[in-house]
N, C-alpha and C positions, 0 to 999 in steps of 0.2 A: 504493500500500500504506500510505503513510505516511495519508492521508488518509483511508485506510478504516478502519484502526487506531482516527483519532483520533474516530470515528464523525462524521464531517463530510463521509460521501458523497453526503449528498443538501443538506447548505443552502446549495447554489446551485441547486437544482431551478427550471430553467426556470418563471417566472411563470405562464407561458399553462397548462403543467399544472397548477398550484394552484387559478390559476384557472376551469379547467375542470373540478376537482372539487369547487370550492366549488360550481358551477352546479349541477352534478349532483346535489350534496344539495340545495340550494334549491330544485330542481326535483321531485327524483322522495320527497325526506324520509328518503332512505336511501340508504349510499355501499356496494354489494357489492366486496367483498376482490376479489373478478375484475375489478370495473371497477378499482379501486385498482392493482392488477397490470398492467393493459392499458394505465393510463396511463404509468404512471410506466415501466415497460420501457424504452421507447429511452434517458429521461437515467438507468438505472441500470448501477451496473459491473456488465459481464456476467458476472464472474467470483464474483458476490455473488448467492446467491438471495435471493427476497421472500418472507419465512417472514410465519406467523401474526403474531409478533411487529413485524414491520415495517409490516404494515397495518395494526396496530391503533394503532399511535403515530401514523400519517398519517391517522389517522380523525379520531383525538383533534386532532391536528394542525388539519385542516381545521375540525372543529365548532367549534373554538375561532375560527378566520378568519372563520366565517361572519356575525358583526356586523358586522367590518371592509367584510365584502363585499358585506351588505347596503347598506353607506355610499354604495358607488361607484355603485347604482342601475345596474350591467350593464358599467359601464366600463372596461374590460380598464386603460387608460390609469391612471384613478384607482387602480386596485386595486394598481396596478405600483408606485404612487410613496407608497403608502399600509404596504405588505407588505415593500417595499427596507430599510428600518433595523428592523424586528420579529422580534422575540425569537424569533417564531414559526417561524422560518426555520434556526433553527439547528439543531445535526447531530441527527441520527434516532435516535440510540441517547440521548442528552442525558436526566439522570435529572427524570424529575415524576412528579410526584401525581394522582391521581384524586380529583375531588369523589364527590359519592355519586352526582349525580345524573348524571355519566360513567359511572359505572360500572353504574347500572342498563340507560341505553340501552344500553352496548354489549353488555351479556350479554342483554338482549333482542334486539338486531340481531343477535350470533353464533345464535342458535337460531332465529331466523327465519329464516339464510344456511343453515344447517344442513338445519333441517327439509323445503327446499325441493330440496335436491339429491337428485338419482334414483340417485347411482350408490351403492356400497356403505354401506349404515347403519352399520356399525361404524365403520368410519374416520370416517366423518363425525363419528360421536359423540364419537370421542375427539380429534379435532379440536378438537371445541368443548368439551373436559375440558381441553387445553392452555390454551385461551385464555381458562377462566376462572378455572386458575393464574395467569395474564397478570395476570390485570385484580387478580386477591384481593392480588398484590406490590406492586401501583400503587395500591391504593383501602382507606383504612384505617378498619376494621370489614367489610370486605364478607369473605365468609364464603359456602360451598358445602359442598356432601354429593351424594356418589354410594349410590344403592343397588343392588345387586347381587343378584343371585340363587342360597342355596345349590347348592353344585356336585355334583351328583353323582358318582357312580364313576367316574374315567377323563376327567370332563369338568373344563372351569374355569368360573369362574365369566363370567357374564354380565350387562352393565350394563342394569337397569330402572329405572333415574330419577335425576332430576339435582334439587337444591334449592338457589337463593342466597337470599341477605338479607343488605342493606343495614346501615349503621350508621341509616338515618332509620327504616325497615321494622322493626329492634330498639327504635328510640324507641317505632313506633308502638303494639308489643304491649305493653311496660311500660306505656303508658299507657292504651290502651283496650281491652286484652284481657282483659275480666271477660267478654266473651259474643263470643266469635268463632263463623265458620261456614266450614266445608269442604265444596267442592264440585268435582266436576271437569267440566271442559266437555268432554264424548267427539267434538263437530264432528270429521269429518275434515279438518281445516283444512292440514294435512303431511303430506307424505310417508311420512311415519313409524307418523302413526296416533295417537301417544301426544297422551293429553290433557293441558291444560293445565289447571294444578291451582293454587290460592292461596289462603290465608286471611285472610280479610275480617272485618272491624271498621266501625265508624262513630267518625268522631272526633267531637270536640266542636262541629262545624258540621254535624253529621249528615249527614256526608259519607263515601264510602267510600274508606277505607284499606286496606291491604296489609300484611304481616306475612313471608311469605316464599310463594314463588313457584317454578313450573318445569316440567318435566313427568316424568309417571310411565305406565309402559308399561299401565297397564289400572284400572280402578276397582275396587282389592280392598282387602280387610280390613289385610294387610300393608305397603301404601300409604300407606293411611290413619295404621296405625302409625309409618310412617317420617317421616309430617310431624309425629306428636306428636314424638316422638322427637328430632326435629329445633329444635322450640322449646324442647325442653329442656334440651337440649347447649348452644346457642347462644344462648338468649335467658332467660337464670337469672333476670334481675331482674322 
């Protein structure tokens, strides 16, 4: 208890699991919350669930390892005596920061894990509404908006689209947002159906940028409105 209290129930987490989810992202480019779950289970107290929150520090956790673990070139041995005195190690609740560029993958990795599951859509979604509460406390600038659907008589309201943006994604429209363009990809790409929607720029490499991103349950006129809307709440400069 005292130990769990002190949030230091996991930094003596067995090597070979760290190790074996470094592999996992180096290998497959993405770490699913299930596999995160499945590993860590046996060295976690059973009397402590694995919430949203806890995979998502051990994400951040591991992506940060994965230079380290690059070094070992596969060496379980190296990685051991490399990982033993790192900061990285220490307890699981331990307060940090999100860069920006943390914080884009992981709200693009939660809506990929999202979109991909079969069982109830609502849960799911708001699933991934917790976790990018999560990530908006840990990552500073980063910023979201739900849109919702007026409620009828007797009904409640229901969630039609989700929008983040970045502290970089704010740089990018102050600067090169004199001609942006809105478009939605309707590919079936998820389970869900909803497209995935973002506004694009070119910066000064005539390169394509981003502005803010997400997805919205259909290509309509009040969509469309929700993204103006959206840069103009959030992105005034």
């Amino acid at each position: 208890m005292t130990t769990k209290r002190a949030g230091k129930y996991v930094s003596k987490m067995p090597q070979q699991v760290l190790f074996t989810l470094c592999n996992q992202l180096e290998i497959n480019r993405k770490l699913p919350s299930n596999i995160i779950k499945q590993l860590i289970q046996p060295v976690w107290p059973k009397s402590t669930p694995i919430t949203n929150h806890h995979t998502m520090y051990i994400r951040v956790k591991v992506k940060r390892m994965l230079p380290q673990y690059r070094e070992c070139n596969g060496s379980y041995d190296t990685f051991t005596r490399l990982m033993n005195d790192s900061d990285l190690l220490n307890g699981i609740d331990d307060d940090f920061d999100l860069d920006d560029d943390e914080a884009y993958d992981l709200a693009r990795e939660a809506w990929y894990q999202i979109s991909q599951q079969t069982d109830d859509s609502n849960d799911s979604l708001f699933s991934f509404i917790d976790y990018l509460k999560l990530i908006a406390s840990r990552a500073k600038g980063f910023v979201y908006e739900l849109a919702s659907s007026v409620p009828e008589e007797n009904t409640s309201k229901e969630l039609i689209g989700v929008h983040w943006q970045t502290a970089t994604m704010r740089a990018n429209f102050e600067k090169f947002g004199m001609y942006i363009s809105l478009e939605m990809m309707k590919r079936g790409i998820n389970t869900l159906l909803w497209p995935y929607v973002a506004v694009a720029m070119y910066n000064e490499f005539r390169k394509i940028c981003i502005c803010v991103e997400g997805f919205l349950v259909g290509e309509l006129r009040s969509m469309y409105l929700f993204i103006s809307n959206f840069l103009d709440k959030y992105s005034p400069g």
